[in-house]
Backbone bond lengths (Angstrom), bond angles and torsions (degrees), N, CA, C in turn:
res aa  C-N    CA-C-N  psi(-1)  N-CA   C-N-CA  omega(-1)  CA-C   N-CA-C  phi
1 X - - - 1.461 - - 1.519 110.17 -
2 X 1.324 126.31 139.80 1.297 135.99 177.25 1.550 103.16 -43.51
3 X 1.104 114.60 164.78 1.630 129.92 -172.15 2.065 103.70 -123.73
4 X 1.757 87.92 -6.17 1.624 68.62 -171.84 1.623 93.35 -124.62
5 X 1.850 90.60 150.92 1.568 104.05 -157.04 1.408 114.22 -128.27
6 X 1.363 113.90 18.77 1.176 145.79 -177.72 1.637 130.01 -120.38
7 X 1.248 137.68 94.87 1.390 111.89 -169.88 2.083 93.71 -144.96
8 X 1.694 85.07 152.37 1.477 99.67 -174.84 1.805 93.09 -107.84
9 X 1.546 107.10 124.21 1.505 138.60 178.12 1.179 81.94 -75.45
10 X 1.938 123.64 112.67 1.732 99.76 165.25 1.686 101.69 -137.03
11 X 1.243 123.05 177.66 1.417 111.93 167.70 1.877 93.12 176.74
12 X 1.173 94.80 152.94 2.031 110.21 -153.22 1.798 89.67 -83.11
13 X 1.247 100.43 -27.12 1.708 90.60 174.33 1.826 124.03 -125.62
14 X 1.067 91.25 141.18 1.826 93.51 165.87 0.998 128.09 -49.53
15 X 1.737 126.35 136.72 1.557 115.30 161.57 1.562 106.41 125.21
16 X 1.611 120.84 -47.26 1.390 158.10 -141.32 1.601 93.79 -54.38
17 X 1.407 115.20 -46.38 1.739 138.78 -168.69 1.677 100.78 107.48
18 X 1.322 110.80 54.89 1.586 106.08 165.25 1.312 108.60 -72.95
19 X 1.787 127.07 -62.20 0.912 116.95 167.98 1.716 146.04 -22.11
20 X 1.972 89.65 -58.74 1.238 97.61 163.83 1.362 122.81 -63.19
21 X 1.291 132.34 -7.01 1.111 136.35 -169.77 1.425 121.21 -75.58
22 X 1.654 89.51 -49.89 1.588 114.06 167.29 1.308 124.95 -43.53
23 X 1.932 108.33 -78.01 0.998 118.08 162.61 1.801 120.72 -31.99
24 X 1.288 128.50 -58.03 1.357 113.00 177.48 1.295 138.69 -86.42
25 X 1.566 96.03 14.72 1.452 110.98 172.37 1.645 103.13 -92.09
26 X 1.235 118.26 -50.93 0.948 129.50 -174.28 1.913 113.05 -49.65
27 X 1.289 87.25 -63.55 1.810 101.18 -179.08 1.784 110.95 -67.92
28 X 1.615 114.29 -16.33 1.368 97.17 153.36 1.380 124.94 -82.11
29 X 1.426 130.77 -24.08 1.718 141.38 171.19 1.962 82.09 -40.87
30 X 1.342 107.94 -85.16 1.524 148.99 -130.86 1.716 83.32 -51.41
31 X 1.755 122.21 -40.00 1.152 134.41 -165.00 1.247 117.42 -83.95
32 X 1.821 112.94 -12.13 1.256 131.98 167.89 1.640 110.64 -81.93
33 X 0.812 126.61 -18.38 1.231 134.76 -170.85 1.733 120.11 111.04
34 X 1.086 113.41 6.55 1.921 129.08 -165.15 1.670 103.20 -94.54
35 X 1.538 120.16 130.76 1.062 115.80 -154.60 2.045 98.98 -106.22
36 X 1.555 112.66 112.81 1.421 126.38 -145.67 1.472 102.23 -99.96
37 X 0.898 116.07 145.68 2.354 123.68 160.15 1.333 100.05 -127.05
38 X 1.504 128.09 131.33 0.858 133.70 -179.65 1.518 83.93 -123.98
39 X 1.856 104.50 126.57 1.534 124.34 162.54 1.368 126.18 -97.71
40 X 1.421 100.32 121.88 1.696 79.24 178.18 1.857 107.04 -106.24
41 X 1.505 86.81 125.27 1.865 86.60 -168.60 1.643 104.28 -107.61
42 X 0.913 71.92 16.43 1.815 76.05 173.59 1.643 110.88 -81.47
43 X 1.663 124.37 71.76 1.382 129.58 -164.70 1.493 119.39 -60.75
44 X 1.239 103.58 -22.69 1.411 111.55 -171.80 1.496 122.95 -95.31
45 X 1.401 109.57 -29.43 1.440 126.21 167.08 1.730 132.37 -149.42
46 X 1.289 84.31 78.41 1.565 111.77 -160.71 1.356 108.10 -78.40
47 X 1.265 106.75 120.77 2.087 123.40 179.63 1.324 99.14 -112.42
48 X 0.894 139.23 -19.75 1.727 131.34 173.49 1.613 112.06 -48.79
49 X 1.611 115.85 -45.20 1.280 116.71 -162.30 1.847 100.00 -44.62
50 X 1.287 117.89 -65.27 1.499 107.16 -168.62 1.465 119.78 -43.68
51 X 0.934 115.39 -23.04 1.633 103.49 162.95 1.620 121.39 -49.96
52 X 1.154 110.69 -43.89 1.248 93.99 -179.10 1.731 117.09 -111.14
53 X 1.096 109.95 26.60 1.377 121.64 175.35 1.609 111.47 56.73
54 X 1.326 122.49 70.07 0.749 133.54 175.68 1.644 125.95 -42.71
55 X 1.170 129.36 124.10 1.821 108.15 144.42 1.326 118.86 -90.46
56 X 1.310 115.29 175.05 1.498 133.25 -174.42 1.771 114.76 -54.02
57 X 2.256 97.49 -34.71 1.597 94.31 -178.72 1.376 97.53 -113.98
58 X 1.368 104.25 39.50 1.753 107.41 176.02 1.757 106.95 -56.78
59 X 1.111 135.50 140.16 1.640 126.12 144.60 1.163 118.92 -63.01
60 X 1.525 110.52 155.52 1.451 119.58 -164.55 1.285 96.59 -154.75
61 X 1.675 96.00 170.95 1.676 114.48 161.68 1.538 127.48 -30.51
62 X 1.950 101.22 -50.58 1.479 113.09 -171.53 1.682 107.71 -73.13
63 X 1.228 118.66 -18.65 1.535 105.95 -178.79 1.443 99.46 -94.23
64 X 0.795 128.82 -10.87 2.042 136.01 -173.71 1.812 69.12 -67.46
65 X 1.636 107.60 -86.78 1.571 114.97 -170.99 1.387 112.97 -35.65
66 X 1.012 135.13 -52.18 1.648 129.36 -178.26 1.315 100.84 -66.11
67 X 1.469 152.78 22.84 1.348 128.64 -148.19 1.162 155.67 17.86
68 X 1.358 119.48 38.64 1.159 139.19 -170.00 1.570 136.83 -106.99
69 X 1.847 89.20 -6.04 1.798 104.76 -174.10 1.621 82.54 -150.35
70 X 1.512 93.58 -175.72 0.988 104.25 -176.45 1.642 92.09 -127.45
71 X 2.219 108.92 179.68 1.576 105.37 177.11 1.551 114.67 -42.21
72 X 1.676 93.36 -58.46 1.691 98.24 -177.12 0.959 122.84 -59.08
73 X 1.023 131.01 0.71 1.914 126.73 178.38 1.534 95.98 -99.07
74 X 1.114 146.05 -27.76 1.056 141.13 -172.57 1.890 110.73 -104.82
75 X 1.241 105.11 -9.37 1.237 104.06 173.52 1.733 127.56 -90.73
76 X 1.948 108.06 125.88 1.217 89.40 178.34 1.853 133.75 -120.42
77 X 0.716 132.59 -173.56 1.656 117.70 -173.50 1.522 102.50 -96.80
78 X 1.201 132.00 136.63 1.414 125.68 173.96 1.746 118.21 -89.14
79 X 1.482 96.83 -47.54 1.327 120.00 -165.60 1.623 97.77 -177.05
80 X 1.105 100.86 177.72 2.135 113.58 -171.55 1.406 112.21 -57.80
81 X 1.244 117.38 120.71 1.517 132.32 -161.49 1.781 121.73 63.65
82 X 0.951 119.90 -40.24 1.440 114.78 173.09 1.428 129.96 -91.11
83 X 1.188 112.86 138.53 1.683 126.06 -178.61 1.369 116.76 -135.68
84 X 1.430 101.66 167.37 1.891 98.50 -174.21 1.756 112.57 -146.62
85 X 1.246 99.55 154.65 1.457 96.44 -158.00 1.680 74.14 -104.73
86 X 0.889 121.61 152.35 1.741 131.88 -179.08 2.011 97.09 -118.30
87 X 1.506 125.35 147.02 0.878 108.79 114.00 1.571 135.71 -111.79
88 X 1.405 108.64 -168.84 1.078 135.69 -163.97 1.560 109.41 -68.42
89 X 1.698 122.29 153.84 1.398 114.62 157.19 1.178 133.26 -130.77
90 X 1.513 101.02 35.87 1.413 124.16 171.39 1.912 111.02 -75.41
91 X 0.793 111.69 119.27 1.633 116.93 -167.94 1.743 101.13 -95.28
92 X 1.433 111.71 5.81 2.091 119.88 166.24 1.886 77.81 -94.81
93 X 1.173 118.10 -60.73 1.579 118.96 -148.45 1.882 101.22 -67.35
94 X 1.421 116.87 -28.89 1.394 122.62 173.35 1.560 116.55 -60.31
95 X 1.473 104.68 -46.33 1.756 108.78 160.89 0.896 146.99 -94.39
96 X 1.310 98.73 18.82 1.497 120.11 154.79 2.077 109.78 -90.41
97 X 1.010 140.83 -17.85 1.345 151.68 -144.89 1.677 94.49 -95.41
98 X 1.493 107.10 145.98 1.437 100.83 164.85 1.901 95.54 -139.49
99 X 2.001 88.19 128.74 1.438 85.93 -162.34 1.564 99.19 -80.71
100 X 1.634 154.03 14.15 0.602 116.23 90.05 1.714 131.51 82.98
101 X 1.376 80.37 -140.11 1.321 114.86 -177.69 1.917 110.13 -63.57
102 X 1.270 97.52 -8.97 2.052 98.65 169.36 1.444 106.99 -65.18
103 X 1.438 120.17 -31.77 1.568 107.25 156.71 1.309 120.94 -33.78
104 X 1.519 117.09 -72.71 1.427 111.56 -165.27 1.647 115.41 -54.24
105 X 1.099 95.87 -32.80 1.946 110.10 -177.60 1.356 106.38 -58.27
106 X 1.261 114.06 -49.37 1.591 121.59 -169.06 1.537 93.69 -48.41
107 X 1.828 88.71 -78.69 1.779 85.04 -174.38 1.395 128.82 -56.27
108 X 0.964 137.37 22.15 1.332 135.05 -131.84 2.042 82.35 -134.14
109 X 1.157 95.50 -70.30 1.748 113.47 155.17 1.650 136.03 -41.14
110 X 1.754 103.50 -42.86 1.227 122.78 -178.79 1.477 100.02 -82.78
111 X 1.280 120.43 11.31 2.024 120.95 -167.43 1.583 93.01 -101.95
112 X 1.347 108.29 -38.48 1.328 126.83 -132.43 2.020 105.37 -120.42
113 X 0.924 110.47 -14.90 1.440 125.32 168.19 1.273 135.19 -154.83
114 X 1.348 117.74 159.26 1.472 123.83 -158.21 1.380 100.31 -71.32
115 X 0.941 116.14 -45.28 1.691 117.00 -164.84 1.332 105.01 -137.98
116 X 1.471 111.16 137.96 2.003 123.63 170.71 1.070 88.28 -122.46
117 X 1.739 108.09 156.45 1.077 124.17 177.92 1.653 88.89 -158.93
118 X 1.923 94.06 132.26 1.668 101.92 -151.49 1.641 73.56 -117.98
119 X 1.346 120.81 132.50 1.647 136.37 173.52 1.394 106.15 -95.76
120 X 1.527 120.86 82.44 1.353 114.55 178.59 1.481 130.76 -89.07
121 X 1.378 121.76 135.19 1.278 134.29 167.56 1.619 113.71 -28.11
122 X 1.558 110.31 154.91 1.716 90.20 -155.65 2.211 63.70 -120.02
123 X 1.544 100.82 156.71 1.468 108.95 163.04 1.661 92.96 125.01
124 X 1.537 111.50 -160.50 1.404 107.12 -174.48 1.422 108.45 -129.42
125 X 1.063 117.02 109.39 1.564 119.55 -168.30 1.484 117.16 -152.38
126 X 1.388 132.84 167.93 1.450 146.20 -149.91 2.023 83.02 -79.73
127 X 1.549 107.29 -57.87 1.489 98.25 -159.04 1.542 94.36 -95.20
128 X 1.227 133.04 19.62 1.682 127.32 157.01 1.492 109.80 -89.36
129 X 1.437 120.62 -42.90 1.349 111.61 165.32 1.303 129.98 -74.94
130 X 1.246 122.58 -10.62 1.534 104.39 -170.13 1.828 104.63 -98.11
131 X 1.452 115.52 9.28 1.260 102.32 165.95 1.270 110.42 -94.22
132 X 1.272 130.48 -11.99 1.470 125.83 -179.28 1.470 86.96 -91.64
133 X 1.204 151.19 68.92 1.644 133.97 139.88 1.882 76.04 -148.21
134 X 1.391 139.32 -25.32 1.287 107.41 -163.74 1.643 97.22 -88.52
135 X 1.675 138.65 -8.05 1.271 136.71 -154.34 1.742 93.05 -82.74
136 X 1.050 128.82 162.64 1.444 129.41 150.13 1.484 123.81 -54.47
137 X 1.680 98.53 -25.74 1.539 89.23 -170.63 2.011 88.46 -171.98
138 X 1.299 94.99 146.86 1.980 92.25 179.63 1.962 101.29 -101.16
139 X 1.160 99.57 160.26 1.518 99.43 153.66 1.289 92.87 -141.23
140 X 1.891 77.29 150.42 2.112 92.69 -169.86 1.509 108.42 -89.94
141 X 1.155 147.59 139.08 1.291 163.61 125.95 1.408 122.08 -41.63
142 X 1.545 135.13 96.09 1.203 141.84 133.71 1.039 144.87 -118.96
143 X 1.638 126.65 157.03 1.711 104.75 143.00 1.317 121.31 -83.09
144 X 1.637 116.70 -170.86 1.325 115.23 -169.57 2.041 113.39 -83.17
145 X 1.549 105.14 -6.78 1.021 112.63 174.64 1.358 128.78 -57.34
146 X 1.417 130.60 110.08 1.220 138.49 -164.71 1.451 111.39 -45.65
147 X 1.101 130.79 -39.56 1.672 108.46 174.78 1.533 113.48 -81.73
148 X 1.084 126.32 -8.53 1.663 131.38 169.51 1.469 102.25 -65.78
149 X 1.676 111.20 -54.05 1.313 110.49 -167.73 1.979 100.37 -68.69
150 X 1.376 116.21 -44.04 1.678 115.66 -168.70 1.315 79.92 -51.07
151 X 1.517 142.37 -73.47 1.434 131.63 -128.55 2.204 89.28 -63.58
152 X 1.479 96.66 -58.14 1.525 100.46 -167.67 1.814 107.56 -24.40
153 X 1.318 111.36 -40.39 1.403 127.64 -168.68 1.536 98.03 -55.53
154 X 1.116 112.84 -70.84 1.474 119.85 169.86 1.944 120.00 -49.04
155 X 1.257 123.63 6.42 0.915 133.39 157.39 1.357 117.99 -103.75
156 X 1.231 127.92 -7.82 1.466 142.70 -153.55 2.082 84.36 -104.12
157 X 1.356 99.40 -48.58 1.929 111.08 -167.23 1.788 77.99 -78.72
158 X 1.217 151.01 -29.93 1.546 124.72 -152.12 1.295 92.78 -83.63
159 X 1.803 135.44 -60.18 1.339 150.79 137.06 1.463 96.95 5.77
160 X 1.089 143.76 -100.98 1.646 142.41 -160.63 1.260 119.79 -47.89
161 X 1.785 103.86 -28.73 1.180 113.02 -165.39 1.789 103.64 -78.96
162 X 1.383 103.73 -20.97 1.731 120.03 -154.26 2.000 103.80 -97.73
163 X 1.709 87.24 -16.55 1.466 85.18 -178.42 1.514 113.27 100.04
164 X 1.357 112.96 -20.76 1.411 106.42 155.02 1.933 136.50 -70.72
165 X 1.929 88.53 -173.35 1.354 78.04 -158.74 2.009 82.70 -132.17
166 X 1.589 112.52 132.67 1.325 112.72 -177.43 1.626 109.72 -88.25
167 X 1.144 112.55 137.85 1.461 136.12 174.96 1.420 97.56 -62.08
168 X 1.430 98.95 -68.63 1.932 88.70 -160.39 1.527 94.03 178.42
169 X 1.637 99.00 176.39 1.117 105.87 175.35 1.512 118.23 -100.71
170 X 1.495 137.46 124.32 1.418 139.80 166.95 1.898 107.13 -78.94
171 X 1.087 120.07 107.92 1.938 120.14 162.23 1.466 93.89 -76.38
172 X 1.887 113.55 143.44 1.223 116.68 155.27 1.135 102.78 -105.03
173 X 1.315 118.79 -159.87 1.542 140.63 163.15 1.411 113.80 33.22
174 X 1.676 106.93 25.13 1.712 94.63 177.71 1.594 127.73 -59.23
175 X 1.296 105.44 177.64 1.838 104.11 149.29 1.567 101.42 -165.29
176 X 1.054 92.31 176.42 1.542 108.83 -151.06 1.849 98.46 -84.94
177 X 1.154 125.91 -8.20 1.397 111.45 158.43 1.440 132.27 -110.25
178 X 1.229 100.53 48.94 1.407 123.05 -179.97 1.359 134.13 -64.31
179 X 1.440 132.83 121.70 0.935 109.13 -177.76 1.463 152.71 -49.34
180 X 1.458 95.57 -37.21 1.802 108.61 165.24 1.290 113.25 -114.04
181 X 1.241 117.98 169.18 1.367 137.19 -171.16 1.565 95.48 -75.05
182 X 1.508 110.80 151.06 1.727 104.11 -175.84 1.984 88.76 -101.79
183 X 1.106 116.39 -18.24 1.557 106.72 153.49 1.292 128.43 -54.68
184 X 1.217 123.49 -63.59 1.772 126.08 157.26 1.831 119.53 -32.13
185 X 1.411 116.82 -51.16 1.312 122.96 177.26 1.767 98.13 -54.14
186 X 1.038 100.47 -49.40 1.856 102.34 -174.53 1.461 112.17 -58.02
187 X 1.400 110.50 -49.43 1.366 103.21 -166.18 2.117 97.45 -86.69
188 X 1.153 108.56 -0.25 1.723 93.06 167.82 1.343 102.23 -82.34
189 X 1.052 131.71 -28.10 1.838 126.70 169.86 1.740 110.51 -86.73
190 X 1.445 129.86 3.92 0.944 116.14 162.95 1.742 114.45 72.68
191 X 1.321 91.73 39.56 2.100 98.09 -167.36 1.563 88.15 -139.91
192 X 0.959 95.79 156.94 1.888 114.85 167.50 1.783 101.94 -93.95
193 X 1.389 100.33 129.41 1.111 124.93 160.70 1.678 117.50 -26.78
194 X 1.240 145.17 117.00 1.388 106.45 173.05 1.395 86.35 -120.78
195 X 1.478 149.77 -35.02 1.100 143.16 159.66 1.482 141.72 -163.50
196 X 1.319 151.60 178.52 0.795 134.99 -168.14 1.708 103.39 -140.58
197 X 1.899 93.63 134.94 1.663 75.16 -169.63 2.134 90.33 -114.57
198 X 1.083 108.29 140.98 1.233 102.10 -174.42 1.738 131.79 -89.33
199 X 0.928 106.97 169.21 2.167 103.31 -170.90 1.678 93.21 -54.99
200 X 0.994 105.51 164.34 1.702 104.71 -164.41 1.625 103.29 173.57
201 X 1.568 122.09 83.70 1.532 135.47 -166.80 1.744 102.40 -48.87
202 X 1.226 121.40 -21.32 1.609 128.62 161.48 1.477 102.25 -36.35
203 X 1.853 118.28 -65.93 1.601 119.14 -153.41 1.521 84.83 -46.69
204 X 1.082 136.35 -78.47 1.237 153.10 -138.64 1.938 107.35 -56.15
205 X 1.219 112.96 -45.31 1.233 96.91 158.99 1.391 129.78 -89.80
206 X 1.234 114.77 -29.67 1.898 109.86 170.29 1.668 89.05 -30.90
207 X 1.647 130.70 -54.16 1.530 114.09 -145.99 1.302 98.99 -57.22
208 X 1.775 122.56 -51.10 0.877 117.90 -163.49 1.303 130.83 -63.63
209 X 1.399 110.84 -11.62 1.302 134.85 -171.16 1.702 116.36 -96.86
210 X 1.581 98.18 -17.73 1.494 107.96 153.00 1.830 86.35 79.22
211 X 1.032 149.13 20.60 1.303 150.58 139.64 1.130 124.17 -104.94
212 X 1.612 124.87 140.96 1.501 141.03 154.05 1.498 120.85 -9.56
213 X 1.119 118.53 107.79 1.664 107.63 175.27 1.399 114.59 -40.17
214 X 1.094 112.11 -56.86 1.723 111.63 178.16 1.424 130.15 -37.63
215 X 1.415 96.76 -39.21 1.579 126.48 -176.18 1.561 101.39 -83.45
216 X 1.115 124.67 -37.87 1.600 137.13 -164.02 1.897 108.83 -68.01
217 X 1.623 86.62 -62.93 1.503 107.57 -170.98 1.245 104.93 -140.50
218 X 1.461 116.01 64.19 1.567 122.53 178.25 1.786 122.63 -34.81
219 X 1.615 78.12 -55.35 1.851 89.28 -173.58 2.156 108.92 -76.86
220 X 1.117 93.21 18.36 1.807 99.84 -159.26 2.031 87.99 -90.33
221 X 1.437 105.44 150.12 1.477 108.54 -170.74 2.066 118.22 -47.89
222 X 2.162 88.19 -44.12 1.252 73.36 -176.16 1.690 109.12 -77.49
223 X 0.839 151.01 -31.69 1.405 145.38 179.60 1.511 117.44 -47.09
224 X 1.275 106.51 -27.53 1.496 124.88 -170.84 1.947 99.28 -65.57
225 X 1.500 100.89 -55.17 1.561 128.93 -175.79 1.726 102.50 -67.19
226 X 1.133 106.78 -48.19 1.502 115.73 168.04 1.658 112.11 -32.58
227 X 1.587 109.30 -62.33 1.593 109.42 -168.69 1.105 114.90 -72.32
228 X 1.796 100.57 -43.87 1.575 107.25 179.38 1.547 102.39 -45.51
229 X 1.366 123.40 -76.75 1.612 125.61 179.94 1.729 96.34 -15.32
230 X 1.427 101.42 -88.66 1.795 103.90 179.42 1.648 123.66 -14.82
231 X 1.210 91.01 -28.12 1.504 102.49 -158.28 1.883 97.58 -88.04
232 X 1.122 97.57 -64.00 1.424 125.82 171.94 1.801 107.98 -34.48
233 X 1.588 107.58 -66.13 1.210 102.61 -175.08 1.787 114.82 -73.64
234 X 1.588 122.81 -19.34 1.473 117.97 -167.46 1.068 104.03 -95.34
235 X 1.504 118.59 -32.24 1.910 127.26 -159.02 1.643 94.59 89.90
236 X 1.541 135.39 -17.63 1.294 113.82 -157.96 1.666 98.51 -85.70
237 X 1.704 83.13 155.80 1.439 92.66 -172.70 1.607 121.97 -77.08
238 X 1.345 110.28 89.54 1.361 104.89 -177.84 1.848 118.23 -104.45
239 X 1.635 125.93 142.21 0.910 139.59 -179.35 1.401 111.27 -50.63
240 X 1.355 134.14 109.35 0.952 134.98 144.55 1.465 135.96 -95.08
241 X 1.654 142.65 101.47 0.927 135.54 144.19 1.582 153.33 -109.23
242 X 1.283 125.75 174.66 1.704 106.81 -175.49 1.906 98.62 -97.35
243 X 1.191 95.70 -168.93 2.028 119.77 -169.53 1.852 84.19 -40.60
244 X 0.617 129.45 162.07 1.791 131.81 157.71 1.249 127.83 84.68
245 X 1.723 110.56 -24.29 1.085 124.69 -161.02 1.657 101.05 -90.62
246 X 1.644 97.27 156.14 1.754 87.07 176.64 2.219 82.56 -133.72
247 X 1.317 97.40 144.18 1.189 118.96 -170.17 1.423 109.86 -110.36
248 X 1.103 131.52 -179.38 1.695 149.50 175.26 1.581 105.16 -157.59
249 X 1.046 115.33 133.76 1.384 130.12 145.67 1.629 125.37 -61.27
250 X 1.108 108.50 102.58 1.456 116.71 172.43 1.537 128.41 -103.47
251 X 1.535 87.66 17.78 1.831 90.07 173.89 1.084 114.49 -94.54
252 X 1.125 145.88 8.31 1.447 134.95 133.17 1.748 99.58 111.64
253 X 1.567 132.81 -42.49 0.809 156.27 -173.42 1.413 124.75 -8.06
254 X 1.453 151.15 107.73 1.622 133.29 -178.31 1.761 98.21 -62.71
255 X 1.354 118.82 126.03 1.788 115.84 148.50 1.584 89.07 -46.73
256 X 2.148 100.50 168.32 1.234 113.68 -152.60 1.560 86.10 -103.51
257 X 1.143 117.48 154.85 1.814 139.93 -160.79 1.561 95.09 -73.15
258 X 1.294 109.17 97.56 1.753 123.06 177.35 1.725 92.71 -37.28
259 X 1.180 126.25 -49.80 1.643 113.13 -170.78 1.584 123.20 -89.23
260 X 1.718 107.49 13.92 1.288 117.70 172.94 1.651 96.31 -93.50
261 X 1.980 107.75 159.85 1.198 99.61 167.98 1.333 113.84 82.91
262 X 1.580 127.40 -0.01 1.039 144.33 -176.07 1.685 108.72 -32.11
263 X 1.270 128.20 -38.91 1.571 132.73 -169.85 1.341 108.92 -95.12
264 X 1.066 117.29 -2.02 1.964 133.78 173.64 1.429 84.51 -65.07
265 X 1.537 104.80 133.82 1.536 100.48 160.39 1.935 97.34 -119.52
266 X 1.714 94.37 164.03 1.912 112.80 -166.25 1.609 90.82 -73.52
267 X 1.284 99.54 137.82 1.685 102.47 155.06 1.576 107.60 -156.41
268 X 1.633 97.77 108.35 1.316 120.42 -169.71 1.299 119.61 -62.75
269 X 1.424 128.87 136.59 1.363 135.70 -150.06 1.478 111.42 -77.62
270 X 1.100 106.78 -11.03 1.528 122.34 168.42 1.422 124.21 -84.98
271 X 1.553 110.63 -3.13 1.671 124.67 170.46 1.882 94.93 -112.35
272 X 0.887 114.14 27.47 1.774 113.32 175.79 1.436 97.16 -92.47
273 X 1.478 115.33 134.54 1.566 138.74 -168.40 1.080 100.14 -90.23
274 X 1.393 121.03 138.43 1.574 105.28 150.15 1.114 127.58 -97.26
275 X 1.325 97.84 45.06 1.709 124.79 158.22 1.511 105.91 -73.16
276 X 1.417 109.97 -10.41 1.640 106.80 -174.98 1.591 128.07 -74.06
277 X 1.358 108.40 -14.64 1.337 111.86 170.77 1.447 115.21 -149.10
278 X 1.624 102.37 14.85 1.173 100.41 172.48 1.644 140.78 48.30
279 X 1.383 133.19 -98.95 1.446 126.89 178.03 1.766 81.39 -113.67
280 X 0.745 128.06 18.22 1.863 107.76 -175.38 1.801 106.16 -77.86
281 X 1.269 106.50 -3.63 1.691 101.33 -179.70 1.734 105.42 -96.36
282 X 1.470 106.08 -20.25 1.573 100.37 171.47 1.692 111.60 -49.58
283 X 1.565 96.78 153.59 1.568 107.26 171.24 0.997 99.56 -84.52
């Protein structure tokens, strides 16, 4: 099983399904029994908040960063084992933040759960790079569209530059009559393949539906590609099957101690925004 329990969601352009990426990586761990934080470090233009149905004097990421809260005040419960640190989209409360201080959070998180997963801002900036050198390891986010992949490239040089080390490459929105090989795209960025999740009219309503693809349309292709990925990047043993199939969990795993986590507050999956990934389901 992998040793690293930390990873920065990154990709050089918007739109790609990083977000979504997160989110259903995360909620397949969480569904294995693995206890998940999903960060959203994207300070400047933060889509995480609708997950947990934010209010206006909700706590967030950016006051953790300004010093003003702590992890647990900003941390929230989604569903069984997984939670998410949201930030903020107040652009007074963004300049007030010092990114900083996402060190202490990381570790702070990495003490306390099996798996983080840091949702980074795509472009070139002070708080876009410093989560790719604090993660154990990045995975890249694209589609097969040539300026998604050029920008990804330029995420591949921010990573080296930061001291990190890249996992691999994730393709979204494939299909099978594509022009290039999604092996070739990998090896022009110099990453191993880790998977490809394909176009799948599901992503597009889970958003609207304000739930997890996985959770939405489990047995649906991309969800299928979803776990495998999960599976692929942790070693943990997670259930994968298609329409028909009936599965078991064989990871052995304890769910997380209903009386741990006590300052997590519930936010029912049926108040999930599809503020959560925003345009990432457009073609």
């Amino acid at each position: 099983m992998s040793q690293e329990t930390v990873y920065a969601i990154a990709s050089g352009k918007g739109g790609v399904g990083k977000t979504t990426t997160t989110v259903n990586l995360g909620t397949a761990l969480a569904e294995a029994g693995k206890r998940v934080a999903v960060v959203d470090a994207d300070l400047g233009m933060a889509n995480l908040g609708g997950f947990v149905s934010l209010t206006p004097d909700s706590t967030t990421l950016h006051d953790v960063l300004a010093g003003d809260a702590s992890v647990d005040d900003a941390t929230y419960r989604l569903a069984e084992n997984i939670v998410a640190v949201p930030s903020g989209t107040s652009l007074d409360d963004y300049a007030e933040t010092s990114p900083e201080g996402l060190r202490e959070v990381v570790a702070d998180l990495r003490s306390r759960f099996d798996y983080v997963f840091l949702d980074v801002g795509a472009g070139v900036s002070h708080e876009t790079v410093l989560p790719l050198g604090l993660a154990d390891s990045v995975v890249l986010v694209s589609t097969p569209e040539p300026a998604a992949v050029h920008d990804t490239k330029k995420t591949v040089e921010l990573t080296d530059r930061s001291g990190g080390a890249v996992a691999g490459l994730v393709l979204t929105r494939t299909r099978p009559d594509g022009d290039i090989s999604h092996t070739e795209i990998a090896d022009r960025l110099e990453a191993s393949l880790l998977g490809t999740i394909p176009e799948d009219p599901a992503a597009r309503d889970s958003v609207y539906a304000g739930t997890p693809l996985v959770v939405f349309e489990p047995h649906g292709p991309a969800a299928v590609a979803y776990r495998r990925l999960a599976a692929e990047l942790t070693g943990v043993d997670i259930p994968v099957s298609t329409a028909g199939e009936e599965t078991d969990s064989t990871d052995g795993s304890a769910p997380v101690d209903s009386d741990s986590d006590a300052d997590e507050r519930e936010a029912a999956h049926d108040d999930v925004s599809s503020a959560i990934t925003e345009a990432e389901s457009d073609p």
